[in-house]
PAZAPA-4460 file (N, C-alpha, C; in steps of 0.05 Angstrom, whole numbers, plus 32768, in hexadecimal, padded with zeros to 4 digits):
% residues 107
    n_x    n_y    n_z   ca_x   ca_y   ca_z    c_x    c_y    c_z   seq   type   mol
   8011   7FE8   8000   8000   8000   8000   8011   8019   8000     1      X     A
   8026   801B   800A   803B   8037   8012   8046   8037   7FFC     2      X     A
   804D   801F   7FE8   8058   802C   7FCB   8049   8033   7FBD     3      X     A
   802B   8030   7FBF   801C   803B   7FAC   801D   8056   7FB7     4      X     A
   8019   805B   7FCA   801F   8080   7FD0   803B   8083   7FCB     5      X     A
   8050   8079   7FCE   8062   8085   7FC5   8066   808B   7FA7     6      X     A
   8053   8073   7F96   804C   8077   7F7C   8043   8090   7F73     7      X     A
   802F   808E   7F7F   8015   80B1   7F83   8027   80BC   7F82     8      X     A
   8032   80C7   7F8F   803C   80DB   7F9C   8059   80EC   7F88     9      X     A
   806B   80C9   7F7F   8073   80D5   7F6B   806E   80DF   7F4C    10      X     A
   8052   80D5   7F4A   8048   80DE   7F24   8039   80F8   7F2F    11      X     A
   802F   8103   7F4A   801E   811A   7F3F   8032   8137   7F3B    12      X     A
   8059   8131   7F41   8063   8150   7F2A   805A   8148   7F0D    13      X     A
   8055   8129   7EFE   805D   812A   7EE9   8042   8130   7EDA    14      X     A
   8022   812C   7EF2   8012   8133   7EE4   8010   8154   7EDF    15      X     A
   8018   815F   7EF1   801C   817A   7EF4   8027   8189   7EDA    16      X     A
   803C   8176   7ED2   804F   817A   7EC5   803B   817C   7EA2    17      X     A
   8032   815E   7EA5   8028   815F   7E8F   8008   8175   7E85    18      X     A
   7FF4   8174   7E98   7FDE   817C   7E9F   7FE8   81A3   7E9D    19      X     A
   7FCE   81A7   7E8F   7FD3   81C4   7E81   7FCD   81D4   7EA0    20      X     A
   7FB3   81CF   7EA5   7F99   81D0   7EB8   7FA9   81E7   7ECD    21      X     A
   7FC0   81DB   7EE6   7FC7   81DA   7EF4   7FDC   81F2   7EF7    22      X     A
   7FE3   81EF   7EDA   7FF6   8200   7ED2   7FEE   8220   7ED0    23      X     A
   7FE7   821A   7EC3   7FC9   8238   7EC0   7FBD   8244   7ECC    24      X     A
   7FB2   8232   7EE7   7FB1   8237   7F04   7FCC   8248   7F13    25      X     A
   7FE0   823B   7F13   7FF5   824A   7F22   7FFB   8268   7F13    26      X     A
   8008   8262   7EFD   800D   827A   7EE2   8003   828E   7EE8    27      X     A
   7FDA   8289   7EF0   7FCF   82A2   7EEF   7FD4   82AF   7F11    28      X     A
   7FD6   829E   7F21   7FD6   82A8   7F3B   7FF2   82B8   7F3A    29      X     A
   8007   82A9   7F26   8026   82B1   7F2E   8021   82D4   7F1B    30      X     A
   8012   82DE   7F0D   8017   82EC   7F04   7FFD   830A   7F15    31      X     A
   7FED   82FC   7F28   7FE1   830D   7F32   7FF7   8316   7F50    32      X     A
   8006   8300   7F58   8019   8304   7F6A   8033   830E   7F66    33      X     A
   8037   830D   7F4D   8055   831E   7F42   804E   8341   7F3A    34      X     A
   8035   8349   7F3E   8036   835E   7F41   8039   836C   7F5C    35      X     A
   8039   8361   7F6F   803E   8360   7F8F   8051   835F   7F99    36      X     A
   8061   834B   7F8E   8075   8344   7F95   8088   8343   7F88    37      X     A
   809F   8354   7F82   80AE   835C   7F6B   80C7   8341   7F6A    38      X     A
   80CF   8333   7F83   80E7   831E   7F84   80DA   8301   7F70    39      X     A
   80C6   8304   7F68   80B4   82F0   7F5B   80BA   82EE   7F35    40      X     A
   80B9   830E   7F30   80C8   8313   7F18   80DF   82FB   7F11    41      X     A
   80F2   82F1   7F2D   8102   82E0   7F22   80FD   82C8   7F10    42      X     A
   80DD   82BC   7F1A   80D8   82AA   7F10   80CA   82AB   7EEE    43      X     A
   80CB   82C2   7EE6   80C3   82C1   7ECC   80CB   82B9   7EB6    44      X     A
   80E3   82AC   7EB1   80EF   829B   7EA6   80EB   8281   7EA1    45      X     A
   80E1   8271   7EC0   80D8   8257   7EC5   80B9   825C   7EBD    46      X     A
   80AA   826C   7EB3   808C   8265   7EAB   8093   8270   7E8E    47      X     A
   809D   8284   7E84   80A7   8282   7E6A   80B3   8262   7E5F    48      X     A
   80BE   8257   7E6D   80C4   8247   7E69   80B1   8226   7E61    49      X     A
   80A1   8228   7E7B   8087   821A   7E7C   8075   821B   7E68    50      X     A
   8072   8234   7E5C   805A   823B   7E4E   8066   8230   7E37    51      X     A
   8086   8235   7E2A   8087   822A   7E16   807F   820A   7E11    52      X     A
   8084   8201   7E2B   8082   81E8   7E28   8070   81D3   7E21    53      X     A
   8054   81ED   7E2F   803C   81E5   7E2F   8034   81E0   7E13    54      X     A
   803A   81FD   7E04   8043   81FC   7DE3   8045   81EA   7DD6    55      X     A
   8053   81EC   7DD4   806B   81D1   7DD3   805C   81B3   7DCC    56      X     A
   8051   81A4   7DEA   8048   8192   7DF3   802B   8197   7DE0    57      X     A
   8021   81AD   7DDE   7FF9   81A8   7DCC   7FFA   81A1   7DB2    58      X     A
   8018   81A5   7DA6   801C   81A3   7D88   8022   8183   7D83    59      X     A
   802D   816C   7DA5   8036   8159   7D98   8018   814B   7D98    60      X     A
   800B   814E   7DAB   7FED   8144   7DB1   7FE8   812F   7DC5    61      X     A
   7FD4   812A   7DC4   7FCC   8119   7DE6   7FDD   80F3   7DDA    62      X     A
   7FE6   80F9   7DBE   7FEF   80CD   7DC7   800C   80D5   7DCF    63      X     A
   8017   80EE   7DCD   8036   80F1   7DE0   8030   80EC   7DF8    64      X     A
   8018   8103   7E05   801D   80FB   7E1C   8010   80E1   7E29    65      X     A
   8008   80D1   7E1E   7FF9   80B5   7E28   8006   80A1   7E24    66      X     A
   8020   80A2   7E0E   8034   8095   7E0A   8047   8091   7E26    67      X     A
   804F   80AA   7E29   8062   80B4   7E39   8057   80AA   7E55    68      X     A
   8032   80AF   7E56   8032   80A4   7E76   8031   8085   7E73    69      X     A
   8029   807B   7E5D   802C   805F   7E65   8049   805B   7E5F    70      X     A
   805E   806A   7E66   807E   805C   7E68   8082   805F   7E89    71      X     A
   8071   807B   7E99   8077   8088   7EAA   8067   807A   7EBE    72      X     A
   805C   8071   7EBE   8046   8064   7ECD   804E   8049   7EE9    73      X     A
   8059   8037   7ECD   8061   801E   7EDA   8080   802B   7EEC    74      X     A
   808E   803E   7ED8   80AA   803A   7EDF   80A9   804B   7F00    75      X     A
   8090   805A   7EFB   808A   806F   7F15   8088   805A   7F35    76      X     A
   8077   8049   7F23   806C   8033   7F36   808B   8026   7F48    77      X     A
   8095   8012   7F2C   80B3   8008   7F38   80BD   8012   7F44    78      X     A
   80C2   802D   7F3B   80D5   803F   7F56   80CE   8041   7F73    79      X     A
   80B6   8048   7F78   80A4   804A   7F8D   80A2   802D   7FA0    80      X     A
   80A2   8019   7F86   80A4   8004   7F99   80CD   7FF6   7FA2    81      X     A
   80D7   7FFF   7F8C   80F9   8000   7F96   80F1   8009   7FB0    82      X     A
   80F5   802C   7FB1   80FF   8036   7FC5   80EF   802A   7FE3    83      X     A
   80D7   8020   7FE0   80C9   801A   7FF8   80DD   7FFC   8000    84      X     A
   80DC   7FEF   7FEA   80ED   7FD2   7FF3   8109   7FD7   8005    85      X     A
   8110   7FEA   7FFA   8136   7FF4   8001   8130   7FFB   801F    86      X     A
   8122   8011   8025   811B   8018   8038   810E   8004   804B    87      X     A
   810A   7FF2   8040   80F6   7FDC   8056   8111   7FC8   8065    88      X     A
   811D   7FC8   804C   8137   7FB4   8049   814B   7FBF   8062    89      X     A
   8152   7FD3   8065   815B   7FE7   8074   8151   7FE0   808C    90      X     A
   813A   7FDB   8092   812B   7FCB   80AE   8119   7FE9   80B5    91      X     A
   811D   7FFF   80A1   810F   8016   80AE   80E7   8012   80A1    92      X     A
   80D9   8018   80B9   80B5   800A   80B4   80B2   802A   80A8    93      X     A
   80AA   802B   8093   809B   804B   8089   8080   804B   808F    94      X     A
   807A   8062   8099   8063   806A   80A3   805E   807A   8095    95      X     A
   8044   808D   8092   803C   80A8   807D   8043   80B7   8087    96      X     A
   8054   80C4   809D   8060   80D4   80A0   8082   80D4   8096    97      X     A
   8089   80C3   8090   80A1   80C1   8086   809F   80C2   8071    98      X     A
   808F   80BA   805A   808F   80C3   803F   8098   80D8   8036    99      X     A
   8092   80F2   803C   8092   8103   8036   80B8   810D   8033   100      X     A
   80C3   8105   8048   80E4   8105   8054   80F6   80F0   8034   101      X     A
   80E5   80D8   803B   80F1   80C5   8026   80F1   80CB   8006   102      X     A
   80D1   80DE   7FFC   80DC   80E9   7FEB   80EA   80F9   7FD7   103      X     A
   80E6   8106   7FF9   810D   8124   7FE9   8116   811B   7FF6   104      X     A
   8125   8103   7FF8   8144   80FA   7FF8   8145   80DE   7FDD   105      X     A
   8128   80D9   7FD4   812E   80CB   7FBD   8130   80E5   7FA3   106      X     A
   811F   80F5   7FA9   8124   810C   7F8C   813E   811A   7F80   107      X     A
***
Protein backbone atom coordinates (compact mmCIF):
# COMPACT_ATOMS: atom_id res chain seq x y z
CA UNK A 1 0.00 0.00 0.00
CA UNK A 2 2.96 2.77 0.90
CA UNK A 3 4.39 2.19 -2.67
CA UNK A 4 1.40 2.96 -4.20
CA UNK A 5 1.53 6.42 -2.41
CA UNK A 6 4.89 6.63 -2.94
CA UNK A 7 3.78 5.93 -6.58
CA UNK A 8 1.06 8.87 -6.26
CA UNK A 9 3.00 10.93 -5.01
CA UNK A 10 5.75 10.63 -7.47
CA UNK A 11 3.58 11.09 -10.98
CA UNK A 12 1.50 14.08 -9.63
CA UNK A 13 4.94 16.80 -10.69
CA UNK A 14 4.64 14.90 -13.97
CA UNK A 15 0.92 15.35 -14.20
CA UNK A 16 1.41 18.92 -13.39
CA UNK A 17 3.96 18.90 -15.75
CA UNK A 18 1.99 17.55 -18.47
CA UNK A 19 -1.72 19.02 -17.66
CA UNK A 20 -2.26 22.62 -19.14
CA UNK A 21 -5.14 23.19 -16.39
CA UNK A 22 -2.83 23.68 -13.39
CA UNK A 23 -0.50 25.60 -15.11
CA UNK A 24 -2.74 28.41 -16.00
CA UNK A 25 -3.97 28.35 -12.58
CA UNK A 26 -0.55 29.30 -11.09
CA UNK A 27 0.63 31.69 -14.29
CA UNK A 28 -2.45 33.71 -13.65
CA UNK A 29 -2.11 34.00 -9.86
CA UNK A 30 1.88 34.44 -10.50
CA UNK A 31 1.14 37.38 -12.59
CA UNK A 32 -1.54 39.06 -10.31
CA UNK A 33 1.24 38.62 -7.49
CA UNK A 34 4.25 39.89 -9.50
CA UNK A 35 2.69 43.11 -9.54
CA UNK A 36 3.09 43.20 -5.63
CA UNK A 37 5.87 41.78 -5.33
CA UNK A 38 8.68 42.99 -7.44
CA UNK A 39 11.57 39.91 -6.21
CA UNK A 40 8.98 37.62 -8.23
CA UNK A 41 10.02 39.37 -11.62
CA UNK A 42 12.92 36.78 -11.08
CA UNK A 43 10.82 34.08 -12.00
CA UNK A 44 9.74 35.26 -15.40
CA UNK A 45 11.94 33.34 -17.28
CA UNK A 46 10.78 29.97 -15.77
CA UNK A 47 7.02 30.66 -17.04
CA UNK A 48 8.34 32.10 -20.31
CA UNK A 49 9.79 29.15 -20.36
CA UNK A 50 6.77 26.91 -19.42
CA UNK A 51 4.52 28.57 -21.71
CA UNK A 52 6.75 27.69 -24.49
CA UNK A 53 6.50 24.40 -23.59
CA UNK A 54 3.02 24.27 -23.26
CA UNK A 55 3.34 25.40 -27.06
CA UNK A 56 5.37 23.26 -27.86
CA UNK A 57 3.62 20.08 -26.26
CA UNK A 58 -0.37 21.19 -28.22
CA UNK A 59 1.41 20.95 -31.60
CA UNK A 60 2.71 17.26 -30.79
CA UNK A 61 -0.93 16.18 -29.56
CA UNK A 62 -2.62 14.06 -26.90
CA UNK A 63 -0.83 10.27 -28.46
CA UNK A 64 2.68 12.05 -27.19
CA UNK A 65 1.43 12.53 -24.21
CA UNK A 66 -0.34 9.03 -23.60
CA UNK A 67 2.62 7.43 -25.12
CA UNK A 68 4.88 8.99 -22.75
CA UNK A 69 2.48 8.22 -19.70
CA UNK A 70 2.19 4.73 -20.57
CA UNK A 71 6.31 4.61 -20.38
CA UNK A 72 5.95 6.79 -17.10
CA UNK A 73 3.51 4.98 -15.34
CA UNK A 74 4.86 1.51 -14.68
CA UNK A 75 8.51 2.89 -14.47
CA UNK A 76 6.90 5.57 -11.76
CA UNK A 77 5.39 2.57 -10.08
CA UNK A 78 8.94 0.39 -10.00
CA UNK A 79 10.66 3.16 -8.52
CA UNK A 80 8.22 3.70 -5.73
CA UNK A 81 8.19 0.22 -5.15
CA UNK A 82 12.45 -0.02 -5.32
CA UNK A 83 12.76 2.68 -2.93
CA UNK A 84 10.04 1.32 -0.38
CA UNK A 85 11.85 -2.28 -0.64
CA UNK A 86 15.51 -0.58 0.06
CA UNK A 87 14.17 1.18 2.80
CA UNK A 88 12.29 -1.78 4.32
CA UNK A 89 15.56 -3.81 3.65
CA UNK A 90 17.34 -1.23 5.78
CA UNK A 91 14.94 -2.63 8.69
CA UNK A 92 13.55 1.10 8.69
CA UNK A 93 9.06 0.48 9.01
CA UNK A 94 7.73 3.76 6.85
CA UNK A 95 4.94 5.30 8.15
CA UNK A 96 3.00 8.39 6.26
CA UNK A 97 4.82 10.60 8.02
CA UNK A 98 8.03 9.67 6.72
CA UNK A 99 7.15 9.73 3.14
CA UNK A 100 7.28 12.97 2.71
CA UNK A 101 11.38 13.04 4.20
CA UNK A 102 12.07 9.83 1.88
CA UNK A 103 10.98 11.67 -1.06
CA UNK A 104 13.47 14.60 -1.14
CA UNK A 105 16.18 12.48 -0.38
CA UNK A 106 15.11 10.16 -3.37
CA UNK A 107 14.61 13.38 -5.81
Amino acid sequence: MLSFILTFLLIVPFLFVYIQGPFEFVKSRYFGLRKRFRFLNRLNIVMSTASMYFRYNRKLGLSAFLYSMLLTIPSMFLNGMALYLIIEGFGIHLVVGNIAIVLFIFS
